[in-house]
N, C-alpha and C positions, 0 to 999 in steps of 0.2 A: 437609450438602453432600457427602456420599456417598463414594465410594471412593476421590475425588483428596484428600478429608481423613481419612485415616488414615497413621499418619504413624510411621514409624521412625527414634531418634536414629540419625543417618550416621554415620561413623569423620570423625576430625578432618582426615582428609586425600585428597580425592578422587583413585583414580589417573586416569590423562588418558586415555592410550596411547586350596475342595473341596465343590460339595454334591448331595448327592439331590433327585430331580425331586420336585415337591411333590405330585402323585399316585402317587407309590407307595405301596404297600400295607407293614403292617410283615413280609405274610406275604413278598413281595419281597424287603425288603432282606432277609429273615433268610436265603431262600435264596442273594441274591446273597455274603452273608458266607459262607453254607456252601461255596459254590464258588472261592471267595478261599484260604480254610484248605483244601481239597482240591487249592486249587493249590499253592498252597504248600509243603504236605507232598509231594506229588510232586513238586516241582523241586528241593525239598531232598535227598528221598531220591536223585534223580540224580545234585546234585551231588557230597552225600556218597560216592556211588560214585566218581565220578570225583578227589576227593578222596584217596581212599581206595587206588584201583588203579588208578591212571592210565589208561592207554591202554586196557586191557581194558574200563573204562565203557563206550566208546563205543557199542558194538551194544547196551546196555541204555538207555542215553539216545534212540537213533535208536527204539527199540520205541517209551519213554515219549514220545515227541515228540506221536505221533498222537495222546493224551490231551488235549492242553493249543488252546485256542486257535490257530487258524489263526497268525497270526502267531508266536505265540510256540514255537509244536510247528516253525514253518518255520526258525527263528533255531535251534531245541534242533538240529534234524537237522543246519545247517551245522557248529555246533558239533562233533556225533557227529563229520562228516568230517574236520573237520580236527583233533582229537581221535585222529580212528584213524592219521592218520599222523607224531605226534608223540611221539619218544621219551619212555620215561617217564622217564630220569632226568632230563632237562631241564624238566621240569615243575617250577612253584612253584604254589602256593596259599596264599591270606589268606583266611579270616572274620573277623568282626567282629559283634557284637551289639551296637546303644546303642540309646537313646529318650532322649525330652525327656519329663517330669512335670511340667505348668503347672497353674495356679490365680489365680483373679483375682475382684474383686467390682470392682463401677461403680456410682456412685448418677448422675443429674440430677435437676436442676430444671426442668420447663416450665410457663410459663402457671398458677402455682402450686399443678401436681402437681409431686408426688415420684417418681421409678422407680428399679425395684435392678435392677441382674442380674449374675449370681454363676455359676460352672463350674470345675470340672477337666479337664484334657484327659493325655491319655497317646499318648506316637505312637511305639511301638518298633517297629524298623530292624535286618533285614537284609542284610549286604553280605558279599557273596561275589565272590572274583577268583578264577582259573584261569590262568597261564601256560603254554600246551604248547610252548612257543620263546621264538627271540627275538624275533619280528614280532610276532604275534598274543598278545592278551589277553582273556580273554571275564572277563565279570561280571555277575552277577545281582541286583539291590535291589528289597526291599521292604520297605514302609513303611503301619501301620493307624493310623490316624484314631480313635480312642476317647474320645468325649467326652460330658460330662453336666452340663445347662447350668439353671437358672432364672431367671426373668426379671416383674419384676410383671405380674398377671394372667393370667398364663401356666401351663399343666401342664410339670411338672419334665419335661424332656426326653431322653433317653439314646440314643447312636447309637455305629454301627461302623461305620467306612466305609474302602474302598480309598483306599489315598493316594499311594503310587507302587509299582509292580510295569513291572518295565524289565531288558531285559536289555541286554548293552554288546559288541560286536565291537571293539577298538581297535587301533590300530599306532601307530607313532610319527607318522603326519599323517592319519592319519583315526580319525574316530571314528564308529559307526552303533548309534543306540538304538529299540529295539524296546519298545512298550507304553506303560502311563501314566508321563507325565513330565512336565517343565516343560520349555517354552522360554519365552526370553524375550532382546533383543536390543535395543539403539539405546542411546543416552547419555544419554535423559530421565532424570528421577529421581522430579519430583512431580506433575509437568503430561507426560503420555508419549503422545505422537500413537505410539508405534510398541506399544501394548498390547493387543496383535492377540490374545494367547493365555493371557496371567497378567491375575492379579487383586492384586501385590505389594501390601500393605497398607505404607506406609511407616511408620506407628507402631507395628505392631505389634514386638515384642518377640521376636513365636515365630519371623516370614520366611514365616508360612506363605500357602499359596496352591492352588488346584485346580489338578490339571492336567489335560493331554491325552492323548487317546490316539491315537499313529502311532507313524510310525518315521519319526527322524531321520538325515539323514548331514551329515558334516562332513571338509572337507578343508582342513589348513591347507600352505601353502605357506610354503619355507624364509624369505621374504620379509616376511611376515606376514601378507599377504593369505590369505582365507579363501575359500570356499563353502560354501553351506549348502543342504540340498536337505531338503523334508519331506513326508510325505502322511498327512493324520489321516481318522481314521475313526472313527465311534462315538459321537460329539459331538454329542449330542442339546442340549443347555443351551446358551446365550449365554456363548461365551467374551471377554473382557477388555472393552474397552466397546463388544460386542456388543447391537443392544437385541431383534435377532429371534437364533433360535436355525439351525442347520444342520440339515435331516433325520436323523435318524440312519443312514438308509441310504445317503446320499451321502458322497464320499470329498470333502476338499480337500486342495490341493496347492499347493506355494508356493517359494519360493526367493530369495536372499540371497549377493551376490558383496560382499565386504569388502576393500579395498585400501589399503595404504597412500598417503600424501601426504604433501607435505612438513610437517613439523611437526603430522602428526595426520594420521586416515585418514577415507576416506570410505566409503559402501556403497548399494547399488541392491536393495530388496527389492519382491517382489509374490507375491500370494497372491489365488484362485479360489476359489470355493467357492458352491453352490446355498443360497439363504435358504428357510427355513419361514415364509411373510406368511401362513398360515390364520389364526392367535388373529385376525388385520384385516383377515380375507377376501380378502389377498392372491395367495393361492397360492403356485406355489414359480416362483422367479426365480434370475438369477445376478447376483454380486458381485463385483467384481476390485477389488486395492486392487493400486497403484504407490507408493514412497515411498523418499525420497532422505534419507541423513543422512550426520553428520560432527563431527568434533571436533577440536580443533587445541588445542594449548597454546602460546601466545605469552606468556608472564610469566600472564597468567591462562588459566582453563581456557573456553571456548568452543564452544556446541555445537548444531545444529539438527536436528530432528525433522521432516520434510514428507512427508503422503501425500494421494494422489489419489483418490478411491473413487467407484466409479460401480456402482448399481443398476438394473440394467435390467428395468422396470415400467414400465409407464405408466398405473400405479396409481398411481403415486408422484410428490406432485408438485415435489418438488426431490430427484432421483436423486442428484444431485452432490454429494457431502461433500469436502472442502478442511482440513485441520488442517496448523496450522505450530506448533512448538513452537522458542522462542528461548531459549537457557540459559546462564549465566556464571559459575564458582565460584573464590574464591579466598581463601587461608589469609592469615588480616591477622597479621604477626608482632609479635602480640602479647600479653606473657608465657607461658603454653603455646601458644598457637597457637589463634586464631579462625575458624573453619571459615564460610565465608559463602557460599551458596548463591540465585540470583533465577534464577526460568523465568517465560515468558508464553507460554500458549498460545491463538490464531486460529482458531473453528472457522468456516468458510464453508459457507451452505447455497442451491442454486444449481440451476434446470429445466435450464441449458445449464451448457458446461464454462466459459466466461468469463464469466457472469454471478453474481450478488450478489444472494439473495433475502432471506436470513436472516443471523445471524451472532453469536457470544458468544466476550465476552475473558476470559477472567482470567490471573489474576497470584499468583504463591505464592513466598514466600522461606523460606529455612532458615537457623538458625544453631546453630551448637555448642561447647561449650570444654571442654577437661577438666578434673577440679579432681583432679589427681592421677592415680595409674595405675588406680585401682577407680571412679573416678565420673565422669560427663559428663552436662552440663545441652545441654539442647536447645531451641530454638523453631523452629515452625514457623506462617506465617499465610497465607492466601488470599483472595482479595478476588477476589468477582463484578462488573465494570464492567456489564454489563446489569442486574443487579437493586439493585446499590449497598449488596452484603451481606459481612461480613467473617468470617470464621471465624478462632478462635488455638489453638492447643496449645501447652502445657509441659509438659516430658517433666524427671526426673532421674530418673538409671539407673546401681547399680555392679551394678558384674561382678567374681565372684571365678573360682575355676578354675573350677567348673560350678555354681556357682548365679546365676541372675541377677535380682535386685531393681526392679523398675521403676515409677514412682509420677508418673501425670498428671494436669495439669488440664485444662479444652477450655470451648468454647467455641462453637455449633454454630445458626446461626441459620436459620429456617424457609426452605425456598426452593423455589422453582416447580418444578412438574414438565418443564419444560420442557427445562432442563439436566441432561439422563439420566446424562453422564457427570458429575455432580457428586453424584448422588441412590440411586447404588446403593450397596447393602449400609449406609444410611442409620444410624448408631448412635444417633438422636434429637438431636431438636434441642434446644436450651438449652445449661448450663452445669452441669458437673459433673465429677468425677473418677476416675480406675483405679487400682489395683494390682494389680499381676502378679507372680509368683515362678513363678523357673522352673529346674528343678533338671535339665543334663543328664548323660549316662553314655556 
């Protein structure tokens, strides 16, 4: 049951307030790596400059700008500017080097086969900050994907892949990120009508997820109220429970106002963007999704997910998608504290905007306890009311200062293709178990 059951143990106390296209070539990605470490190395060597001699960088950052990707040679140039008129003894700078070192094997059982699959993965992480004042903060992260995976009947697998490369503009209420990154927004957790752009894996252990590439802006106000404004580009693949993917030459664009309310805040977001229907002989169409969410804490925590999405074809014979997501969490006190977690999410499928052609429920709860400050046991289950199908996991997981130990069981019953967002990134169905360790720096 696909990507809404993958399942990460939560922290015991909720606050209120990556992959390559499947025809590419290896001669491809190995070029796409080589221009990754080309960038790399050149944005290093600039920022070392500027590192290094403050303000005099600038005119050699503005040269290197034109090297690099449109976007990112456009962000180096601002940089240069406000770089050339910022004294240099007021200048601070931070790097940082870490990465995570993970390893895991998995057996099931289906239909009385046996299957294994076993990997290491390595993802070391560049961060670099720059202050030329007191307003302005630039920063620069990157982050490679290096993993090597086996799986029964399968040829051992080994890949390098970009995983975040982003540069950062910040002040103290805005923030604007250029390149591949994550967003991700709304107060779902397992059942998420707002997973416009991530693929969060909730079991997983690592957080990891593909991201995007645009550029983000962000404005928070003294209030708490927020905005958000985005435009991606480049986004050939089906992002979050996307089931066609975007052109790669079309841009999307989208936006996100977040306000507070009493006892919880609410927000109005919508996002545009052209569909690729060729793999269904559809051609290319446009998409707009509408969607209203909220949370409030009143002794429990409270919170709805609703978008509106309309596909304009008339290829298509129910354009109209409808998802509501209904969520409730709250800590039972009792003995350390019980973490209890229930969503339902309503997907509608519909020829007009107020009609009812199609439709699937389900329902997913979570719980969690700690057994002291290094361990926590978790459950997580989901139950399909259309197919009458139930899925479980059991997670226990310690954590010391950088290694993390994680050991499940599951549960995973066959189910129709028809419930896409239940069926992607499918880990098999049957019953069977993980261990993961994971060492970070």
């Amino acid at each position: 049951m696909g990507d809404l059951l993958n399942i990460r143990p939560r922290p015991p106390k909720r606050s209120r307030s990556t992959t390559a296209s499947a025809g590419r070539t290896a001669l491809a990605r190995g070029a796409a790596a080589a221009q990754v470490v080309a960038l790399a190395k050149g944005m290093a060597r600039a920022w070392q400059a500027v590192l290094t001699r403050g303000t005099a960088a600038a005119k050699g950052i503005a040269i290197t700008a034109g090297k690099f990707p449109a976007p990112i040679g456009a962000f180096t140039l601002g940089a240069a500017l406000i770089l050339g008129g910022a004294p240099a003894s007021q200048a601070e700078s931070y790097a940082e080097v870490s990465g995570q070192l993970s390893g895991w094997i998995a057996g099931r059982r289906h239909q009385n086969d046996n299957f294994y699959h076993t990997g290491v993965r390595y993802i070391p992480g560049l961060d670099l900050e720059y202050t030329p004042g007191e307003l302005i903060r630039l920063g620069f992260d990157l982050s490679l994907n290096s993993f090597a995976v086996k799986g029964s009947g399968a040829s051992p697998k080994m890949e390098l892949e970009l995983y975040r490369l982003k540069l950062r503009l910040t002040s103290d209420q805005t923030e604007m990120r250029f390149g591949l990154q994550k967003i991700n927004f709304g107060p779902g957790y397992l059942l998420r009508s707002l997973r416009w752009f991530d693929r969060m894996d909730p079991r997983d252990p690592q957080k990891l997820t593909e991201g995007v590439y645009g550029v983000r802006f962000v404005y928070s106000a003294m209030n708490n109220a927020s905005l958000w404004l985005w435009a991606l580009y480049g986004n050939d693949e089906p992002k979050g429970y996307e089931a066609l993917p975007t052109p790669g030459d079309e841009a999307e664009f989208g936006g996100r106002l977040q306000l507070p309310v009493p006892a919880g805040e609410a927000a109005l977001s919508c996002h545009t963007r052209m569909v690729d229907g060729s793999l269904h002989r559809l051609g290319k169409f446009r998409e707009n999704r509408l969607a209203l969410d909220g949370r409030w804490d009143v002794g429990i925590g409270i919170w709805f997910e609703s978008v509106l999405q309309r596909q304009h074809s008339d290829l298509i014979p129910c354009p109209w998608m409808k998802y509501l997501t209904l969520g409730a969490d709250y800590t039972v006190p009792l003995g350390q504290g019980l973490y209890c977690l229930f969503e339902h999410l309503a997907l509608v499928r519909s020829s007009e905007l107020s009609g009812r052609d199609g439709d699937n429920n389900f329902t997913a709860w979570h719980l969690n306890y700690p057994l002291g400050i290094l361990d926590l046991v978790s459950a997580i289950g989901y139950f399909s009311w259309d197919e009458e199908k139930y899925a479980q996991y059991l997670a226990w997981q310690r954590t010391w200062d950088s290694v993390v130990l994680n050991i499940n069981l599951f549960y995973y019953p066959s189910s129709g293709g028809d419930n896409y967002m239940l069926n992607r990134n499918l880990p098999g169905s049957g019953y069977g178990g993980q261990l993961t360790a994971m060492f970070n720096h």
